[in-house]
C-alpha positions in Angstrom: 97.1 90.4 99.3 101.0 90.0 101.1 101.1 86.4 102.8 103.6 85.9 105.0 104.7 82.8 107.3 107.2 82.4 109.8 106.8 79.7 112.4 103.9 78.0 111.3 102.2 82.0 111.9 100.4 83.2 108.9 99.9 87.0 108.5 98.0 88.3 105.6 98.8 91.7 104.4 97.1 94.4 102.2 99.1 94.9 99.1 101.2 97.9 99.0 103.6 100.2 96.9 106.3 101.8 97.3 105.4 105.8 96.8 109.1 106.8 95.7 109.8 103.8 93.1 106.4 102.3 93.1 107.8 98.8 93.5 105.2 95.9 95.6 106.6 96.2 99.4 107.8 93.0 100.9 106.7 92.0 104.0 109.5 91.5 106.9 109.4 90.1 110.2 110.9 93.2 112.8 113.3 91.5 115.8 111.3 91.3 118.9 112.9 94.5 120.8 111.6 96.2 118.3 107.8 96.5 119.4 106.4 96.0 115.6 105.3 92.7 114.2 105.5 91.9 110.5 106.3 95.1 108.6 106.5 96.2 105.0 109.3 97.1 103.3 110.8 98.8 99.9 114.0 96.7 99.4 114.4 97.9 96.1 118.0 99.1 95.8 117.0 102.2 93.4 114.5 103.6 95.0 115.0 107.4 95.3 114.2 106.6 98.9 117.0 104.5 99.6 119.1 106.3 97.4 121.4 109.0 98.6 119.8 108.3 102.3 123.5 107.1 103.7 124.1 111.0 103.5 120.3 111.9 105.1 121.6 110.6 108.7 123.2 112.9 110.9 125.7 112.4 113.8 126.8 109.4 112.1 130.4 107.9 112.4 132.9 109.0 109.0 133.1 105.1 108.3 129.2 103.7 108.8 127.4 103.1 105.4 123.9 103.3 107.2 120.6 104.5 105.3 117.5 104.2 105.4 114.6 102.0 103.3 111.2 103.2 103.1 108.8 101.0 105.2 105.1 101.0 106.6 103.5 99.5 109.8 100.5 97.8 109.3 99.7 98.0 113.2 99.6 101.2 112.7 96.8 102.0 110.0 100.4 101.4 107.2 102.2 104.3 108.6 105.2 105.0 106.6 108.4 105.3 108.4 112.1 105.0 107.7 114.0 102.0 108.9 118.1 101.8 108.9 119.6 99.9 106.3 123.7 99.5 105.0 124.4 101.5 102.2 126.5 100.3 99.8 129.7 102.4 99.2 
């Protein structure tokens, strides 16, 4: 079990690993405009997720280092889904 607080809130999360790395997934709070609540994310730096992703996204600007970490809503049954992350170059 994932316990995480922010703001005197307590949210209690079902363990869960990453399926590309198979590292624990840390739980991070999303900014409001985003519409989820606490999510879970890989933030392992060599995952084969993360990995290579700067050159998954298309219709990118030459100069942006963005790619993606894998990451799964708990709201949402744990669906997985990608979320933007810089890239380092």
């Amino acid at each position: 079990m994932v316990i995480h607080e922010y703001a005197g809130i307590i949210t209690e999360l079902d363990d869960r690993n990453c399926p590309h790395c198979g590292k624990q997934l840390e739980p991070w709070l999303a900014p409001p405009e985003s519409g989820w609540n606490v999510i879970l994310v890989c933030n392992n730096n060599s995952c084969t997720f993360y990995i290579g992703s700067e050159e998954d996204i298309a219709h990118k600007r030459e100069d942006s280092h963005l790619g993606c970490r894998y990451a799964e809503d708990p709201d949402n049954k744990y669906k997985p889904m990608n979320v933007l992350a810089v890239c380092p170059h």
